[in-house]
C-alpha positions in Angstrom: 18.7 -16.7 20.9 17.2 -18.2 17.9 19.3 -18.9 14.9 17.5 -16.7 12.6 17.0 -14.6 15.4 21.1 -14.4 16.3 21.6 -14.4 11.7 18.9 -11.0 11.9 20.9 -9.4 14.9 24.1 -9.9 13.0 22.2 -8.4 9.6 21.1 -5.5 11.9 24.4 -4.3 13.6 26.2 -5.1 10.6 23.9 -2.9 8.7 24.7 0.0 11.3 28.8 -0.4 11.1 29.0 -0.3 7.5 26.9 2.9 7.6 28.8 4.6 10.2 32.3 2.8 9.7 32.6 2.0 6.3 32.6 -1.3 4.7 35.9 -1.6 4.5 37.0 -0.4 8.0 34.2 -3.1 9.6 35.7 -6.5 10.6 34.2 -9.6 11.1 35.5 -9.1 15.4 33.9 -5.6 14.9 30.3 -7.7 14.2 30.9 -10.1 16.5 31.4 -7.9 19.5 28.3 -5.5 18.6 26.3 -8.8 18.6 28.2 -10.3 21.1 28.5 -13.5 19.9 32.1 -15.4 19.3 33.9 -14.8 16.1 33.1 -18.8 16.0 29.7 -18.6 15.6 29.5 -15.4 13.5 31.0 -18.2 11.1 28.1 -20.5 11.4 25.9 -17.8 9.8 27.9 -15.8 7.7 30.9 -17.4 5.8 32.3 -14.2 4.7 31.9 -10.4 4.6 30.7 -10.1 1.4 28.2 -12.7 2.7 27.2 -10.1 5.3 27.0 -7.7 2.5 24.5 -9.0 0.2 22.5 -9.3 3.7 22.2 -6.1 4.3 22.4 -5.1 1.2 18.7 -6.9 0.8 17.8 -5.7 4.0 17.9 -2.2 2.8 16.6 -3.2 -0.5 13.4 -3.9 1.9 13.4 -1.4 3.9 13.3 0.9 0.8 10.6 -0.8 -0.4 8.7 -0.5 2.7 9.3 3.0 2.9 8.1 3.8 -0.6 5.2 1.7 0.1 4.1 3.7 3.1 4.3 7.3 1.2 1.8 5.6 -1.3 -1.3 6.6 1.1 -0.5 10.4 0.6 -2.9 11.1 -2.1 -1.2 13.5 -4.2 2.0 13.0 -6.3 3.7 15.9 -4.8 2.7 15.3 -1.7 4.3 11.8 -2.0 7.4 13.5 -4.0 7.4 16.0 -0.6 8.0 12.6 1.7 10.9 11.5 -0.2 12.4 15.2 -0.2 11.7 15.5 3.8 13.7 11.9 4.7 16.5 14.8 4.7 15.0 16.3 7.7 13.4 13.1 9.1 17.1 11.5 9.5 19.3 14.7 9.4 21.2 14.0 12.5 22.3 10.6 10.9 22.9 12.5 7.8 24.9 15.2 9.4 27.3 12.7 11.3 27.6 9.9 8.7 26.0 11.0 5.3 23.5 9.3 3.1 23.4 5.7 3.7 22.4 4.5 0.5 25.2 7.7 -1.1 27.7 6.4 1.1 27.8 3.1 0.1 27.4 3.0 -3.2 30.3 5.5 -3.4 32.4 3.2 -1.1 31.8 0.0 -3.1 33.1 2.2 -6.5 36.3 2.7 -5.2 36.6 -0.8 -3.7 35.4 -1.6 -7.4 34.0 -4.2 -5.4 31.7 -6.8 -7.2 28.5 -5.7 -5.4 28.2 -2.1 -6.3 25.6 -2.6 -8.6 23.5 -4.2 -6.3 23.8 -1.2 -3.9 22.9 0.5 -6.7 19.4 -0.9 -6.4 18.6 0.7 -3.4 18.8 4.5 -6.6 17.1 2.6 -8.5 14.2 1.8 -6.8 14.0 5.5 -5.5 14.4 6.4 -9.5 11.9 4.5 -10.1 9.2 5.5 -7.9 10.0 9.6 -8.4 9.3 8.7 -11.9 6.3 6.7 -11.4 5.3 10.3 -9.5 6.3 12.4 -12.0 4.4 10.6 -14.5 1.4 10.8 -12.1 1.9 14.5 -12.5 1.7 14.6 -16.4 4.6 14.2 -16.6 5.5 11.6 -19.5 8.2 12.6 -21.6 10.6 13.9 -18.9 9.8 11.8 -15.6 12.7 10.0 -15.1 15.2 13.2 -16.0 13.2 15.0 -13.4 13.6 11.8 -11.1 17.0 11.9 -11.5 16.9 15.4 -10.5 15.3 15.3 -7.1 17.5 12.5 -6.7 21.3 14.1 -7.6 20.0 16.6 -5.4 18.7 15.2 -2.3 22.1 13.4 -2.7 24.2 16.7 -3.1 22.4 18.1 -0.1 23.0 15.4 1.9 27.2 15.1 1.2 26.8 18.8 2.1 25.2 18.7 5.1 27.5 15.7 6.4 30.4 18.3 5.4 29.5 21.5 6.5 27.2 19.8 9.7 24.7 22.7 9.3 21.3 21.5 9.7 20.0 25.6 8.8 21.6 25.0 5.2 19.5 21.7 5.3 16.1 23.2 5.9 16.8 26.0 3.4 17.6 23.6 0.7 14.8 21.0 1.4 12.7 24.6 1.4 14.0 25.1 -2.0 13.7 21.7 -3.5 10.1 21.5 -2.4 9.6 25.6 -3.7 10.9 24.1 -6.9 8.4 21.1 -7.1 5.5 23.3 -6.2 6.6 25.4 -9.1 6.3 22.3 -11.2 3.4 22.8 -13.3 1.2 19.3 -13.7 0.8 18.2 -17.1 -2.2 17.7 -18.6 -2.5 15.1 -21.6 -4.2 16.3 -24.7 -5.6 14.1 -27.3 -4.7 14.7 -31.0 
């Protein structure tokens, strides 16, 4: 295997421990055997965890990114807000065993009150970002990022719940109501003065 090939598989299982393991609880031998390489040359690519953490914390940075660039072709703002509401459903049986992965990181990395919580942070941020780039799509000006924020601390609250309770019928009722609420949402028209 390649180098950057053998540097992406490490990246890639890495990724996958953290979310289902913890941070904290994955070990460099932990890595090492779910790539099965030797702890030796998990060195030559990564020189230390935090190393491997700023990896994959880009990674996901990406692959949020990507995501939100691929709900862009729905041609309505709700129906793009709808996507980002139904990722509960689309990955509820990670969610149910593990949590949120971006939720349970960032949350992980505050109580470490390790040096690269902010830059999980991102990975909200981005998702903030583009709910209120929606929002404002809807006519919404004045209140786009408090109503970003809202789909967001809820799609978060469901998702601790669910992970909790492991009850995927709560789930669908409260993505039901979360979308009921956002076709409620009236779209705002401008007005000129």
């Amino acid at each position: 295997m390649s180098r950057s090939a053998t540097r992406k598989r490490i990246e890639e299982k890495a990724d996958a421990l953290f979310y289902e393991a913890g941070f904290e609880a994955t070990s460099f031998a932990d890595i090492a055997g779910a790539v099965g390489i030797s702890r030796g040359n998990f060195y030559h690519h990564f020189k230390s965890k935090d190393d491997i953490l700023d990896a994959v914390i880009d990674r996901r940075l990406a692959a949020t990114q990507t995501l939100l660039e691929s709900w862009e072709t729905d041609a309505a703002p709700k129906d793009r807000i709808r996507s980002f509401i139904r990722i509960l459903i689309t990955n509820r049986t990670k969610i149910m065993a593990f949590g949120c992965p971006v939720g349970t990181l960032t949350t992980e990395l505050a109580k470490l009150e390790h040096i690269a919580e902010s830059r999980a942070a991102e990975i909200f941020g981005l998702f903030r970002d583009w709910l209120a780039d929606q929002f404002r799509a809807l006519g919404h000006k004045d209140d786009a990022d408090a109503l970003a924020l809202h789909v967001l601390a809820r799609s978060q609250g469901i998702a601790v719940m669910v992970s909790a309770l492991k009850d995927e019928a709560f789930l669908r009722a409260e993505v039901s109501a979360l979308e009921a609420w956002l076709d409620r949402l009236p779209v705002q028209t401008s007005t000129k003065d």
